[in-house]
N, C-alpha and C positions, 0 to 999 in steps of 0.2 A: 549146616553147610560149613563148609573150611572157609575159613579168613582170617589175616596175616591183623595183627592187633599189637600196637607203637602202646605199651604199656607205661611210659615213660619217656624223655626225652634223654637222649644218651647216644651210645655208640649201635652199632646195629644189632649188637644182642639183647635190646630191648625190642626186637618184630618176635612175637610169638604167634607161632600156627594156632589156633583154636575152633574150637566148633562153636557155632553160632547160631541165633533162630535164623531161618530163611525168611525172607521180608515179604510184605505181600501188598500189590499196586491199586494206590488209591483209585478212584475214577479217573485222574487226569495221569497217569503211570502207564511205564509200559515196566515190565520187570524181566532183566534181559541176564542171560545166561551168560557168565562169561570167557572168552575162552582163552585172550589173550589180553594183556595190560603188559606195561613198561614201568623201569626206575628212570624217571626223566633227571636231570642234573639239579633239579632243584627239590627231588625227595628226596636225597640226604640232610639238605637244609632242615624241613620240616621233620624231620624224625629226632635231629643231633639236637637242637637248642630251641629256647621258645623266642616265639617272633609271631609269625603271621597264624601260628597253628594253637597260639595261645599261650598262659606265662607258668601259672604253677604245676600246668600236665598239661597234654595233648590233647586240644578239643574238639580235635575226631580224630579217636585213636584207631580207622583205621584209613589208610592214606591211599596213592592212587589218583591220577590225574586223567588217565587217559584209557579205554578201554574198547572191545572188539568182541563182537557175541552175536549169538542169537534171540529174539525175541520170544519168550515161553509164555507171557500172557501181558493182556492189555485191559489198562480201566476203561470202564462204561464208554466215557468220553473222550478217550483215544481217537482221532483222527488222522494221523500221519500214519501209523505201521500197524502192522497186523501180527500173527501167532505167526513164527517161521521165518520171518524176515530178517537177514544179517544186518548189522549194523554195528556202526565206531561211531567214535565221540572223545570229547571233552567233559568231566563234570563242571568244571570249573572249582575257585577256590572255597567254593560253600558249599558246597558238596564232599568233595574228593572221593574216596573210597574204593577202591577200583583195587585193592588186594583182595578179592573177596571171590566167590564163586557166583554169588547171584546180585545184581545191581538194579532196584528202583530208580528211574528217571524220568522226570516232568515230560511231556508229548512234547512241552517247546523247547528240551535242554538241543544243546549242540552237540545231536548226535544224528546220524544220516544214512545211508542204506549203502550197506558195503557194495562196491562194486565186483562184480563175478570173476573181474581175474586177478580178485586179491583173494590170498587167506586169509585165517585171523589174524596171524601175528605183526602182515605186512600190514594190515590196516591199523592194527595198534600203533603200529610206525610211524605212523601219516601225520596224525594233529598236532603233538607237538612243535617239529619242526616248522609243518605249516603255517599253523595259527599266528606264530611269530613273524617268521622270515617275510611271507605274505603283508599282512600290513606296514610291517618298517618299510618294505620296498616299495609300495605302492603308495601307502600315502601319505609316508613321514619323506622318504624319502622321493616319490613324485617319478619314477623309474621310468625311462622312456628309451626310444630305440636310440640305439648307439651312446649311450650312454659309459661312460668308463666307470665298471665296479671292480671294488676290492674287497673282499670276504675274510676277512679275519677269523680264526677257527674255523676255518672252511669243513674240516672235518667232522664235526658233531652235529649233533640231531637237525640244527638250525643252521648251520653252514652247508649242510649238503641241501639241504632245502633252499635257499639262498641261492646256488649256485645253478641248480636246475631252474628255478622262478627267473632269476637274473639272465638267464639263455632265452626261458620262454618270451622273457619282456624285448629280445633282440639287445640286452646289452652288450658290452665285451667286458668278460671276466675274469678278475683275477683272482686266485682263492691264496688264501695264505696259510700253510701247516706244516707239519713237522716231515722229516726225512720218509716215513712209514707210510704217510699218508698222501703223497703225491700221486701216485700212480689210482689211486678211488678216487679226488676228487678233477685228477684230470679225466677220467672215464665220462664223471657225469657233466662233463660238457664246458668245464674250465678252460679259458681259453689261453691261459698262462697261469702258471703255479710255480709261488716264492715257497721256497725252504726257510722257513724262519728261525732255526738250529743256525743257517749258513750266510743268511742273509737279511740285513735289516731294509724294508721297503723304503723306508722314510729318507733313506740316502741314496737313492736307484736312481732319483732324480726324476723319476714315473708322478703325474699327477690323476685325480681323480675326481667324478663327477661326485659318487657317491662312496663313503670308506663305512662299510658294515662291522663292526664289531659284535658277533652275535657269541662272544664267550665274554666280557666283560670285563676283558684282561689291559687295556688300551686306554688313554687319555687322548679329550681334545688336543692338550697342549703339544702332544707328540705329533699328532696324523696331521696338524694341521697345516703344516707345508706340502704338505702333498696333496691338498686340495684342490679341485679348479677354483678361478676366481668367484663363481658363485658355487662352488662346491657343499654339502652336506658331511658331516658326519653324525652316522645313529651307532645307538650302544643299548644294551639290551638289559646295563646294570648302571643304574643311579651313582657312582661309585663315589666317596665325596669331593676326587679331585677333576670328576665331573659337573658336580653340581652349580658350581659357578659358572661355567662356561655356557651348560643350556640355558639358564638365565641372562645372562649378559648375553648371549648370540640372538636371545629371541628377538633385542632388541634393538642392538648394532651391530652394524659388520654384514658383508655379502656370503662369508663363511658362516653356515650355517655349524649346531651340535643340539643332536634332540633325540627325546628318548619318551615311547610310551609304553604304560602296563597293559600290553597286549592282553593279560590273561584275565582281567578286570572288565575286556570289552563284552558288549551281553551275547546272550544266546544266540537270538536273531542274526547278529551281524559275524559271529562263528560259523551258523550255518549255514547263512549264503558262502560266506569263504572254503568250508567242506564241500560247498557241492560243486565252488570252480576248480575245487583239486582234484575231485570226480572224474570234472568234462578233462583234464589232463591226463588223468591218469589211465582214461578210456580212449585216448590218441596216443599215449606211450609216453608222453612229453614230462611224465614225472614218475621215479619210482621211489619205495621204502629203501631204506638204507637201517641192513641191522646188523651190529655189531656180534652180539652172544646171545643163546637165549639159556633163561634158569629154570626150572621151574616153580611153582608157588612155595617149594616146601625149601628153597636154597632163595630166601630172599634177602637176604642179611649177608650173602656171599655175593649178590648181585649189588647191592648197596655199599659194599666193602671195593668192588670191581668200577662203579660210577663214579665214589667219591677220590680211587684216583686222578681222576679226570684226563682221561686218554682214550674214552671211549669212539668209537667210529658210529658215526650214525647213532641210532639208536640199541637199547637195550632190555628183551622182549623176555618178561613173565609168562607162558604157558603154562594154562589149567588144565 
């Protein structure tokens, strides 16, 4: 089988196409065909340098966070899906692997049964954004109706999710992005959209219940006038002239700053959260947002295309 193999840590011409054995599923596996995967904005990270992916090479050299397929066969013990059943998911970050044609996955990983009026690619669009946007809003952030939000990168995988999630919770939204991108995240349901080329929020004199930062480009010390009195700010990157402030806010002050490893959270609590963006996306109340798609054999073009970081929505591999 074809699969895209990070031979090295470097620039994107270390992904080489290769043929590969085909894997085959334990008792507790199902082993799923796949037809569509994504370059989320944190697979450049893991291909360029070592870090989370390991230090003297790449400890799973083939990478992939997120994927969309069919089920072609299940272990003995399989309980959840059957031969023929669509489904998406997350591997999460022991896993990965999701450049690949065929993917073994545990019966308990966070993966769930595509809904019928998605395709693959749209479903491959789904978790990333979700997975995030979802818990920050809900229970770092504690999102309630009428609530005043502000989305930072409102345009990318996890701001347009953000912005739809922040509708669904009855907030009022404001999404923050560049000149290009105004008119898609006012579409999905913004209820005011800053130009931040033309205009800096933090001086509107606008305050806010909840300030989302889901690019990781923002400090507490900046947003934090534009807080409400018991206002939050989440950030989706540890960065270290945030590190102080989660700490110290944990523990004084009505302004809150906090930030968790969504992608860290387990299975279990992944796929309850896939299957409330199911019941949304079967009322209409959330859709995929995708920027380009490559295919498997242009992934290093697509990797080249991410790590500008200008992408809309997401950015969808076809097999």
């Amino acid at each position: 089988m074809k699969a895209i193999i990070c031979k090295g840590f470097g620039t994107p011409d270390v992904l080489e196409l290769k043929e590969v054995n085909k894997p085959v599923p334990q008792e507790d596996e199902v082993l799923i065909r796949i037809y569509a995967t994504t370059v989320a904005a944190e697979d450049p990270g893991m291909r360029a340098a070592p870090g989370l992916n390991g230090w003297r090479k790449p400890k799973r050299s083939i990478l992939g966070f997120y994927l969309a397929g069919e089920v072609e066969a299940v272990g003995s013990a399989v309980q959840r899906f059957k031969q023929g059943d669509r489904v998406y998911g997350n591997t999460g970050l022991g896993l990965l692997g999701t450049y690949v044609e065929y993917k073994c996955m545990p019966d308990q990983a966070a993966i769930v049964h595509t809904p019928e009026s998605l395709n693959d690619a749209e479903a491959a669009a789904i978790p990333n954004g979700a997975l995030t946007a979802l818990p920050f809003l809900r229970d770092k952030g504690n999102i309630k109706k009428g609530d005043k939000l502000l989305i930072l990168g409102a345009s990318g995988a996890v701001g347009t999710a953000a912005v739809q999630l922040g509708k669904y919770f009855e907030a009022e939204v404001t999404g923050v992005c560049s000149t290009a991108n105004i008119e898609l995240v006012k579409k999905l349901g913004a209820d005011q959209v800053i130009d931040y080329t033309k205009e800096d929020f933090t001086k509107s004199g606008g305050h806010y219940d909840i300030i989302f930062d889901a690019v990781g480009k923002s400090t507490f010390s900046h947003c934090k006038r534009s807080l409400s009195e018991n206002g939050v700010y989440l950030t989706t990157v540890p960065s270290p002239a945030n590190i102080l402030p989660l700490a110290w806010t944990s523990l004084v002050g009505k302004k809150k700053a906090k930030f968790m490893a969504t992608g860290l959270r387990s299975n279990s609590k992944k796929t309850i959260d896939l299957i409330f963006m199911n019941e949304r996306i079967e009322t209409g109340a959330f859709t995929a947002v995708i920027d380009r798609y490559f295919p498997l054999e242009q992934i290093a073009e697509a990797h080249r295309y991410v790590e500008q970081g200008h992408k809309k929505g997401n950015v969808v591999i076809t097999l």
